[in-house]
C-alpha positions in Angstrom: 10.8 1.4 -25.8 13.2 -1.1 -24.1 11.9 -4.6 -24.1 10.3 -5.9 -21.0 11.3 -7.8 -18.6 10.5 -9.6 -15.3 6.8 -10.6 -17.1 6.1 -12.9 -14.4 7.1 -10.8 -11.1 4.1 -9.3 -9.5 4.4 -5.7 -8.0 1.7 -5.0 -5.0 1.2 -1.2 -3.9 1.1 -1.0 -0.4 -1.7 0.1 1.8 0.2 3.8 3.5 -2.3 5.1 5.6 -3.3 8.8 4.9 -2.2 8.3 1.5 -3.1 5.7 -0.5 -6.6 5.9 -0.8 -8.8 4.8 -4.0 -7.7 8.0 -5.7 -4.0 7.9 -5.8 -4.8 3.8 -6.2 -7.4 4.5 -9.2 -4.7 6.7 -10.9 -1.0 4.6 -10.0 -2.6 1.8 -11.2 -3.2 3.3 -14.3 0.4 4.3 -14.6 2.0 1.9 -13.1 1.3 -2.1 -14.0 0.4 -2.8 -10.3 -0.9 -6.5 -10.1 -2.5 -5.9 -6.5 -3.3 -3.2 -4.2 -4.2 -3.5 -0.6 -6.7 -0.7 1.3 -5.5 1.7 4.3 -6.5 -0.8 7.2 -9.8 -1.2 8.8 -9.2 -0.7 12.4 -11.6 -3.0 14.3 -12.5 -2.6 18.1 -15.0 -4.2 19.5 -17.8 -2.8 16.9 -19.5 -4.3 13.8 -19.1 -1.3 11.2 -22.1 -0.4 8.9 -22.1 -0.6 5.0 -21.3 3.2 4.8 -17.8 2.5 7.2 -16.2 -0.2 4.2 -17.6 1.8 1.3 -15.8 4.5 2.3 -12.6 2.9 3.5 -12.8 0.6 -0.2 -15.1 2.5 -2.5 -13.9 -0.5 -5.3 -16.0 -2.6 -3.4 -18.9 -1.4 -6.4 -16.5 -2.4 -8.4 -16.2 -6.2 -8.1 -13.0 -5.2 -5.9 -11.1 -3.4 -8.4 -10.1 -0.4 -10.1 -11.2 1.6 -12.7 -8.0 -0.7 -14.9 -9.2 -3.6 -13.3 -6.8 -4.3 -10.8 -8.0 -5.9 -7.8 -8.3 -4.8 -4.2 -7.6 -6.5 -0.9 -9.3 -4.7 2.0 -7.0 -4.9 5.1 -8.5 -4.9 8.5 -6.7 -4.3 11.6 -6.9 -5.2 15.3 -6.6 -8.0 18.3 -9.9 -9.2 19.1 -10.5 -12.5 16.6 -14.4 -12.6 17.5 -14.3 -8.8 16.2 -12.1 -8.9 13.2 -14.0 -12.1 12.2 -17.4 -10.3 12.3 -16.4 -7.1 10.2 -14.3 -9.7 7.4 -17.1 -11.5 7.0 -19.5 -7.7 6.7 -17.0 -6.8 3.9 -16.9 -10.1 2.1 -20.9 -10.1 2.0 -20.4 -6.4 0.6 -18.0 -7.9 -2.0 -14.5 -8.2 -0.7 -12.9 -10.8 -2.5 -9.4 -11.1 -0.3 -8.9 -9.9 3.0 -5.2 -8.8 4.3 -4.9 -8.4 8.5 -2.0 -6.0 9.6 0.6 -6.7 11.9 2.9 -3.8 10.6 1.6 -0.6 11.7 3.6 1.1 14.0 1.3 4.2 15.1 1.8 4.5 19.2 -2.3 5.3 18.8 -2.5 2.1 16.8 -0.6 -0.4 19.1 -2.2 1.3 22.5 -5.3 0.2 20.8 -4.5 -3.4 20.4 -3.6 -3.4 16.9 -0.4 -3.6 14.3 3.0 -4.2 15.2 2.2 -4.8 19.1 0.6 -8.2 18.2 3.7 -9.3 17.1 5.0 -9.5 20.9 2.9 -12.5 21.3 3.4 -15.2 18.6 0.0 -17.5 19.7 -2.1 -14.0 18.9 -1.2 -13.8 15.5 -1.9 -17.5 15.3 -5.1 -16.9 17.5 -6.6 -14.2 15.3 -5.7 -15.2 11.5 -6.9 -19.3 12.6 -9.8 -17.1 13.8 -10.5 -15.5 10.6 -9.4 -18.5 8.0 -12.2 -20.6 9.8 -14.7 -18.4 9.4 -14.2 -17.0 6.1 -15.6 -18.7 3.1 -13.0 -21.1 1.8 -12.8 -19.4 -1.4 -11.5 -15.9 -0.3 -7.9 -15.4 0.2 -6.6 -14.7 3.4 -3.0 -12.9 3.9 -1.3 -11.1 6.7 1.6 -8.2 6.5 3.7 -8.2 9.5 7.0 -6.2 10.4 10.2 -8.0 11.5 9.1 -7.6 15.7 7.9 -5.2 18.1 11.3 -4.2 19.9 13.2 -6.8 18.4 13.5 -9.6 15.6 13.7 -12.0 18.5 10.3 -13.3 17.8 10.4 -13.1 13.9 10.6 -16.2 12.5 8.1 -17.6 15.5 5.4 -14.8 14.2 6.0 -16.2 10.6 5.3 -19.5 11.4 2.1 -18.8 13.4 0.8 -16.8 10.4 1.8 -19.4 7.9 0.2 -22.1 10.9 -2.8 -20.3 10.6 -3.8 -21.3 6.6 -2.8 -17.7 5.3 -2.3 -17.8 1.6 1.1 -15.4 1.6 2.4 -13.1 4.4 4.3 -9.4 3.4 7.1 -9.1 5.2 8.0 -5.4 6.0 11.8 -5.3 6.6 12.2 -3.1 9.8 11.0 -3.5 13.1 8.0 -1.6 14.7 10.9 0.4 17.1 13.0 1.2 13.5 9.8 3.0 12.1 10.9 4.0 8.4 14.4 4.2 9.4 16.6 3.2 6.3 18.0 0.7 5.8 15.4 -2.3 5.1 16.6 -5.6 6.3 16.0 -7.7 3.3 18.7 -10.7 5.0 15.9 -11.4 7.5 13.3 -11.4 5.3 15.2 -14.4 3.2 15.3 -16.0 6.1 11.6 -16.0 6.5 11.3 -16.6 3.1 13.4 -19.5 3.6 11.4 -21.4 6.4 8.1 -21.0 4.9 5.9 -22.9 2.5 4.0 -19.9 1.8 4.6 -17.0 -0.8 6.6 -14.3 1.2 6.5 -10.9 -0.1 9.4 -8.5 0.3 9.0 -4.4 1.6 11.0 -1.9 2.1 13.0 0.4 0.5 12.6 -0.4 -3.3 12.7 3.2 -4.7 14.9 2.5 -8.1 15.5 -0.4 -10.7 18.9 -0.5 -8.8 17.4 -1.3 -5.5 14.8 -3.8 -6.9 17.7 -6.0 -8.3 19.6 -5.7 -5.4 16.3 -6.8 -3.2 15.8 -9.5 -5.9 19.3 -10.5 -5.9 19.0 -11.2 -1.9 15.3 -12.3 -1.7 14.5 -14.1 -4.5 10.5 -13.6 -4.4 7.4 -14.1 -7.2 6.4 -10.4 -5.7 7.1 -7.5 -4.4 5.0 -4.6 -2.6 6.2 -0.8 -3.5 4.8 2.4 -1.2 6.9 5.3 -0.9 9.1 4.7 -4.2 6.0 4.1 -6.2 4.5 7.3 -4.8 8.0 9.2 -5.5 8.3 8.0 -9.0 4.8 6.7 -10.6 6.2 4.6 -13.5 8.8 2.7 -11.2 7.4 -0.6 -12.3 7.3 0.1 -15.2 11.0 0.5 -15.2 11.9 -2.5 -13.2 10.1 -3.9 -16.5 12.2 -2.8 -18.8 10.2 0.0 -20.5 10.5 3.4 -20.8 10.8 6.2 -17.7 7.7 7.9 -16.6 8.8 11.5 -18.1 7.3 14.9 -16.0 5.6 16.0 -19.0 3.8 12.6 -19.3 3.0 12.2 -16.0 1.2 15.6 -15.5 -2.3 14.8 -16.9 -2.2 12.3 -14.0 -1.5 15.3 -11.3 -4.3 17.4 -13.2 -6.6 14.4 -12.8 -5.6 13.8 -8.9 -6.2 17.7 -7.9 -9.8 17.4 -10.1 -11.0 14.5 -8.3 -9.9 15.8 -4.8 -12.4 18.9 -5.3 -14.7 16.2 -5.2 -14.7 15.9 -1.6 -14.4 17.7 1.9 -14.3 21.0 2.9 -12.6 22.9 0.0 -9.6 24.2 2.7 -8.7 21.2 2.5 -8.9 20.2 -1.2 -4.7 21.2 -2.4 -3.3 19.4 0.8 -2.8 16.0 0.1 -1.4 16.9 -3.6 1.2 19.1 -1.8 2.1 15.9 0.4 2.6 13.8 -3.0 4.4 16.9 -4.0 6.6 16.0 -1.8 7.1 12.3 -2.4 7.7 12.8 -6.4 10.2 15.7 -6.2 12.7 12.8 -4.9 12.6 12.0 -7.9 11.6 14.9 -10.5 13.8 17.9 -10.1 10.5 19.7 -12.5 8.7 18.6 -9.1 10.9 20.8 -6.8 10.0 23.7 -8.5 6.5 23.5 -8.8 6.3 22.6 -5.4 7.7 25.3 -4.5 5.3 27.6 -6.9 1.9 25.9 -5.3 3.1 24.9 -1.5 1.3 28.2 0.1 -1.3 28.2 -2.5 -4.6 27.6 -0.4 -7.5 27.9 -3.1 -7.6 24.5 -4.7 -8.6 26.2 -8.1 -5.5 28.5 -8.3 -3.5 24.8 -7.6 -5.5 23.4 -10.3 -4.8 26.3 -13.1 -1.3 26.0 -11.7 -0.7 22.3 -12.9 -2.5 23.3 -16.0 0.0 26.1 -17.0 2.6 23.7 -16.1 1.1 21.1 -18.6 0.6 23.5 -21.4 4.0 24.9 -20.6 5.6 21.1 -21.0 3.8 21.1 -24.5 1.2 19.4 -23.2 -3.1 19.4 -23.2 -4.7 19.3 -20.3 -7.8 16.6 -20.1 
């Protein structure tokens, strides 16, 4: 094992709707050395949810807001009205919520023609409006934070957005480094996001594009920041932080207990048609990065009973000289 490094950087997993729910949280975390993760949003309307609507979006909620390896869990709630996204943070922080996050990133058309994500970020004085909104009423002693994408159209407004969010008494603000109109589109602008970084008094956390050790130090090189949020390169390669640490790589054959333990727990739930999708859509993510993937994607992708998936990864474990749990 290499000797660590970076002891003191913090990693954050970020909240990828239709994807990173408590399962793939409860097991990257226990790969991984994530410090934080934050929940798919809460889209808020007009509506006060029920108990049932936040256990289910943040099951860790029984958990004193953490996972099974204890690390902790912001729920992240999303919308424009600050009367309504005040009433369902405080509902979740009476369940247990110990930090709430507000999104200004998502760029879902469905999403911004309701009122929520990246469309806020057209009018500065709203995201001011609604996190002001929300720090007041919230107990003093849980965190507030806000992600937010570099503009709507543009980065016209972006350092006007940044300042209304750090105006408002939020406690750190993720910056994701494209626009709502550049969607995923590569490359991540991690110039504007030192700018941001630059102005405020506020931690600002850098996203975007950090899918290798190599891409981390060139982020940290830029954007010199006390954390950093991973999605899509932590889903592509599970032990990425671990690497940017200096320790070993995450190896196929170690990392397939964790796929056997992802496919068990998803025959937990739904109808069982459904139970071998979303392990064929992380399929997809890790064979960026493990050419065993590619294969065995290949072997399960028309599979369609989840049990034949399941013997699959099995065979594949016992075939890497491995046991399955």
């Amino acid at each position: 094992m290499n000797r660590p490094i970076l002891s003191a950087t913090r990693f954050s997993l970020a909240p990828m709707e239709g994807v990173v729910d408590a399962t793939m949280r409860r097991i990257l975390t226990s790969i991984a050395g994530v410090d934080e993760c934050v929940t798919e949003f809460l889209r808020v309307t007009n509506t006060t949810y029920p108990e049932k609507v936040f256990r289910r979006i943040c099951p860790e909620l029984a958990n004193d807001c953490r996972t099974d390896s204890g690390t902790p869990v912001t729920l992240q709630i999303l919308g424009g009205d600050p009367d309504a996204m005040a009433r369902n943070a405080l509902k979740a922080v009476t369940l247990g919520a110990t930090k709430i996050d507000v999104n200004f990133g998502c760029p879902a058309k469905t999403v911004n023609r309701s009122d929520g994500g990246a469309i806020i970020l057209r009018e500065p004085e709203r995201v001011l409006n609604i996190l002001a909104r929300l720090r007041a009423e919230l107990p003093t002693s849980v965190p507030l934070s806000a992600k937010m994408r570099l503009g709507y159209e543009d980065k016209t407004l972006m350092l006007e957005n940044a300042l209304a969010a750090q105006s408002a008494g939020i406690c750190k603000l993720t910056i994701h480094g494209r626009t709502k109109r550049e969607g995923y589109k590569p490359p991540a602008d991690w110039y504007s996001i030192k700018q941001i970084s630059d102005l405020l008094d506020i931690p600002v956390v850098p996203n975007g594009d950090i899918t290798s050790v190599e891409s981390f130090t060139r982020c940290r090189e830029i954007v010199a920041a006390d954390e950093y949020m991973v999605g899509r390169g932590l889903l592509a390669n599970p032990g990425l932080i671990n690497e940017i640490r200096g320790f070993d790589a995450l190896s196929w054959q170690q990392f397939l207990p964790h796929l056997f333990d992802f496919q068990e727990s998803e025959m937990e739930f739904g109808e069982r048609r459904h139970q071998g999708n979303r392990i064929k859509q992380w399929l997809a993510y890790l064979k960026q990065h493990y050419q065993e993937a590619d294969g065995f994607f290949d072997e399960v992708k028309r599979m369609t009973n989840p049990d034949d998936i399941l013997r699959a990864i099995d065979t594949e474990i016992v075939r890497m000289g491995r046991t399955a749990f």
